[in-house]
C-alpha positions as CSV (number, residue, x, y, z in Angstrom):
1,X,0.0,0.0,0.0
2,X,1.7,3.0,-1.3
3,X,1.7,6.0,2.1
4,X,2.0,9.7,2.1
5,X,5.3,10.7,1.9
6,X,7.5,12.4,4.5
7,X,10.0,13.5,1.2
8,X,7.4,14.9,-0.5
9,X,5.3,17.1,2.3
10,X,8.5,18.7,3.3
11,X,9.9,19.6,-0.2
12,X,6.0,20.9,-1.1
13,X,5.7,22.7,2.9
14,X,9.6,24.5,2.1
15,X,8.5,25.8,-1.4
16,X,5.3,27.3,0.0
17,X,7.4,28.9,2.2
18,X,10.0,30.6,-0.5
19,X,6.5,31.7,-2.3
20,X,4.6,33.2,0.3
21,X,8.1,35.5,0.8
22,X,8.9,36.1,-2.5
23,X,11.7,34.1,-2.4
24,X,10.6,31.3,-5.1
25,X,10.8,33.4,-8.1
26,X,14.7,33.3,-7.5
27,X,15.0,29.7,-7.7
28,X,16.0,27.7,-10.7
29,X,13.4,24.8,-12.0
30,X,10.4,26.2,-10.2
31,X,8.7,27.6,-13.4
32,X,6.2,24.6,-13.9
33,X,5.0,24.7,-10.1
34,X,1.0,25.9,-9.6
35,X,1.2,29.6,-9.0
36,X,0.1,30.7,-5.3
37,X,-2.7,32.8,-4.6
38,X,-3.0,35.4,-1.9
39,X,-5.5,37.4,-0.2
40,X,-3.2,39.5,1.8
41,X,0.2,40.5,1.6
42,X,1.0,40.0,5.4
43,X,-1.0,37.4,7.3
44,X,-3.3,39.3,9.2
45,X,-6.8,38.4,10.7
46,X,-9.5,37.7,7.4
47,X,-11.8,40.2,6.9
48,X,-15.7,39.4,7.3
49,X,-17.1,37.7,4.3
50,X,-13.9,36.2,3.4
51,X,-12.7,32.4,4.0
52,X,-9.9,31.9,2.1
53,X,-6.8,33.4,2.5
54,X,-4.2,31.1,0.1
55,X,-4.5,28.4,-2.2
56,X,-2.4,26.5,-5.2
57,X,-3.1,24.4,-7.5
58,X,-6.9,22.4,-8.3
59,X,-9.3,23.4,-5.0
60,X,-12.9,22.9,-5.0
61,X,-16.0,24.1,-2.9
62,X,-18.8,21.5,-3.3
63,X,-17.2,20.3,-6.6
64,X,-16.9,23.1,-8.5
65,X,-13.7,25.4,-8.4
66,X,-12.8,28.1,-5.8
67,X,-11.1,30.7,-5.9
68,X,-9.8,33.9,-3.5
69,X,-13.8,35.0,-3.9
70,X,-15.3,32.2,-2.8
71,X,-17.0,31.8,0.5
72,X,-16.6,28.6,2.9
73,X,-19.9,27.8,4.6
74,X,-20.5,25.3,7.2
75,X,-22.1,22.1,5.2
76,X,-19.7,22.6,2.8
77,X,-17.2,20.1,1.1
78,X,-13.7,21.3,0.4
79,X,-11.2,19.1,-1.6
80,X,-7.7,19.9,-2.8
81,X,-6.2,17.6,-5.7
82,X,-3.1,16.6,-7.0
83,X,-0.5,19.6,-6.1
84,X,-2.7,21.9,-4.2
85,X,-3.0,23.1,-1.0
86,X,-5.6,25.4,0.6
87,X,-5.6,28.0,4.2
88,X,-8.8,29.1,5.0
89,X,-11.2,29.5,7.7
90,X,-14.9,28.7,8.9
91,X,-15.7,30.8,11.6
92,X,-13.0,30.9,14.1
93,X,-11.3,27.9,13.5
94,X,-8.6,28.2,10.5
95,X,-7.0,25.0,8.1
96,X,-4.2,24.0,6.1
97,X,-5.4,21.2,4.0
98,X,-2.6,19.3,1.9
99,X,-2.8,18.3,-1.5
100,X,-5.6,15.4,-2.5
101,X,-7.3,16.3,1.2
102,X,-11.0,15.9,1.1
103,X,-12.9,17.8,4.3
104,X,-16.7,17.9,5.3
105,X,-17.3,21.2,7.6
106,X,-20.2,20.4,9.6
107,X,-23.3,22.5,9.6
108,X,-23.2,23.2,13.3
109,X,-20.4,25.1,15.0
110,X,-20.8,23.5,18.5
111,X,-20.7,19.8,18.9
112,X,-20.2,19.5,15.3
113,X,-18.2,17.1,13.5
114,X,-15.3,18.1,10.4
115,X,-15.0,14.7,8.6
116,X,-11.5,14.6,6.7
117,X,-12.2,12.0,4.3
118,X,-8.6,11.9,3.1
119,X,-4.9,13.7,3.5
120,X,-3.6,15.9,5.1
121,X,-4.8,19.2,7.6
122,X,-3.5,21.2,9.9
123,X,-6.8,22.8,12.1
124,X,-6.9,25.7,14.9
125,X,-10.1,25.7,16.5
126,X,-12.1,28.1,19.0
127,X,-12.5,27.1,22.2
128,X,-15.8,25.3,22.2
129,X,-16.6,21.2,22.0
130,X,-15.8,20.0,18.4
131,X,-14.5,17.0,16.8
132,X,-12.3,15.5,13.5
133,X,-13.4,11.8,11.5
134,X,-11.6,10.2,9.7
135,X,-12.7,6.8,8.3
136,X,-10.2,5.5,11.3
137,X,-10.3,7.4,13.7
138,X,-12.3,10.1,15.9
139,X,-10.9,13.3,17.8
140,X,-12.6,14.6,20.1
141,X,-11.4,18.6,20.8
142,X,-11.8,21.6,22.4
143,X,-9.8,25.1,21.4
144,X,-7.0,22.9,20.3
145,X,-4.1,22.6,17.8
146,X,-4.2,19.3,16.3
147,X,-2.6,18.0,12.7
148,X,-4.4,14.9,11.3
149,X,-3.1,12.6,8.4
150,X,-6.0,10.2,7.0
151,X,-4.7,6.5,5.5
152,X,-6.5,3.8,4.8
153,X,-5.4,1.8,6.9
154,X,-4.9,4.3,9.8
155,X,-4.9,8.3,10.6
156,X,-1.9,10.1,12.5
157,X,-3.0,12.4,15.2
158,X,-0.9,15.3,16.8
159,X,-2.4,17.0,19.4
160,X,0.0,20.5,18.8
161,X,-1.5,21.7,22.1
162,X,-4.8,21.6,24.1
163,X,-6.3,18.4,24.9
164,X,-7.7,15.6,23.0
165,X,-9.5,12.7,22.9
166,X,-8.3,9.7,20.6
167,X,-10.5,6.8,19.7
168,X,-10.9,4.1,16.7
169,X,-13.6,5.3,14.1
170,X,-15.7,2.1,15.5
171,X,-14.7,1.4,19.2
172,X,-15.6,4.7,20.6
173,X,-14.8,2.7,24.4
174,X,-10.9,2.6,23.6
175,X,-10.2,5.9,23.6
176,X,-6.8,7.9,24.8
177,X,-7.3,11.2,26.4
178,X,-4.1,13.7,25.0
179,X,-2.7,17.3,27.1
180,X,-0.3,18.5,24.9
181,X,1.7,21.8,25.6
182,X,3.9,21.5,22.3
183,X,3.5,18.3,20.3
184,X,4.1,16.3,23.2
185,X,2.3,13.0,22.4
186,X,1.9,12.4,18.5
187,X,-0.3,9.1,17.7
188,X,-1.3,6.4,15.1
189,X,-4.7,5.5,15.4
190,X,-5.0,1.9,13.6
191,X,-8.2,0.2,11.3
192,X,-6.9,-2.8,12.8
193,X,-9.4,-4.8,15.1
194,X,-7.1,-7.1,15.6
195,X,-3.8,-4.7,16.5
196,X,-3.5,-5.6,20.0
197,X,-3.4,-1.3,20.8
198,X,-4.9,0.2,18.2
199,X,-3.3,4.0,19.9
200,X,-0.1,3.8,19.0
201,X,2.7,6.0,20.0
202,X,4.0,8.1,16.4
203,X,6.7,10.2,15.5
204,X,6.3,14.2,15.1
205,X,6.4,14.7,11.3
206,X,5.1,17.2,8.5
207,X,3.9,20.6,10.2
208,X,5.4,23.0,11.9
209,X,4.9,25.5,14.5
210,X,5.0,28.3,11.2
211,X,2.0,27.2,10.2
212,X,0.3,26.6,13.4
213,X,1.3,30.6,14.0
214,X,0.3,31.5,10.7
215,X,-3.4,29.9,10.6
216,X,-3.8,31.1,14.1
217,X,-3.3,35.1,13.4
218,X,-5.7,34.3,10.7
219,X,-8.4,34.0,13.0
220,X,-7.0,36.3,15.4
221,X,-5.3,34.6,17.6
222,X,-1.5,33.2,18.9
223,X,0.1,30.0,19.6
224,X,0.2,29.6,23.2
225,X,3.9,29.4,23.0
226,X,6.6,31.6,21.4
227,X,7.3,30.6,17.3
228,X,10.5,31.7,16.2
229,X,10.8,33.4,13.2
230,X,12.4,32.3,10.0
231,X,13.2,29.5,7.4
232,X,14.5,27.0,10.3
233,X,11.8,24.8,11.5
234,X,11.0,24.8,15.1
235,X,11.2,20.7,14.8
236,X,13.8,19.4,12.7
237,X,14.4,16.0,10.6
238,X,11.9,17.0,7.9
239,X,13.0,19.4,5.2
């Protein structure tokens, strides 16, 4: 079974980087890349009425294709394909989806449920009861940080910060409670009926607290710790 890359995610997360800063124009061999598109020139909090702040590549808002215009509404479906990547936010939670992500925002904002089909996101979320499904796995939240990967076979859980509650998409009962001050307990949550722990402890891998910083501002807010600034990651071992 062929998985998401580490390789990949961390050559595609570094060349977001060079474009958001202008940098990437300066860089041999880049020419054929999808061109990134901005709302704002500095990160800043988004205005009412608008939900997306950046996007490359093929996105799409209930199957047809977005664009800086278009509007995010809960109830909606929002899918990125091969190559693209999307930041935007519903309310006053913000996301980074990956490329070939598929996410469900539910039509609640308390006690509802954003169903990430497939890939990759990276979610802020107000401080309020929500949670994340995957096919695997379900995360249980409340104003937390948390980066989800969705597999097949099983979905990869950090809780960046806040508190979480891990479980198997059908055994509700085995469930992990998760206090994280900065990436502290990273997880695998496993299909597997059979796996004899189906929580398993995972590496730290494919975000960074840059990202957690930048979707936070978007809705207003800060990380609860200190990001440095710069191209250096705050974790290393992945670009």
């Amino acid at each position: 079974m062929n998985r998401i890359t580490d390789i990949d995610e961390s050559r595609r997360r570094f060349l977001l980087y060079l474009l958001s800063t202008g940098a990437f124009a300066a860089l041999p061999g880049c020419a054929n890349l999808p061109a990134v598109h901005q709302a704002m020139d500095v990160p800043e909090e988004m205005p009412e009425g608008m939900s997306i702040f950046q996007y490359m590549g093929a996105i799409t808002v209930n199957g047809k294709p977005a664009d800086l215009d278009t509007r995010i509404n809960p109830g909606d479906t929002v899918e990125t394909g091969e190559g693209g990547q999307l930041i935007f936010v519903v309310h006053k939670d913000a996301f980074l989806m990956r490329s070939n992500s598929t996410m469900r925002i539910p039509t609640k904002a308390v006690g509802g449920t954003y169903d990430i089909d497939r890939g990759k996101a990276l979610s802020v979320f107000a401080s309020r009861q929500t949670q994340i499904r995957t096919p695997t796995a379900i995360i249980a939240i409340r104003g937390t940080g948390v980066y989800v990967e969705s597999e097949p076979d099983r979905s990869y859980v950090c809780t960046c910060y806040g508190v979480a509650n891990l479980a198997p998409a059908d055994d509700p009962s085995t469930n992990l409670t998760v206090t994280s001050k900065h990436h502290d307990d990273p997880r695998y949550i496993l299909a597997d009926k059979n796996a004899a722990n189906r929580i398993q402890p995972a590496p730290f891998k494919n975000h960074d607290d840059q990202e957690l910083l930048l979707i936070e501002t978007l809705v207003g807010r800060s990380t609860p710790y200190v990001v440095p600034a710069g191209i250096p990651r705050t974790r290393g071992g992945y670009i």
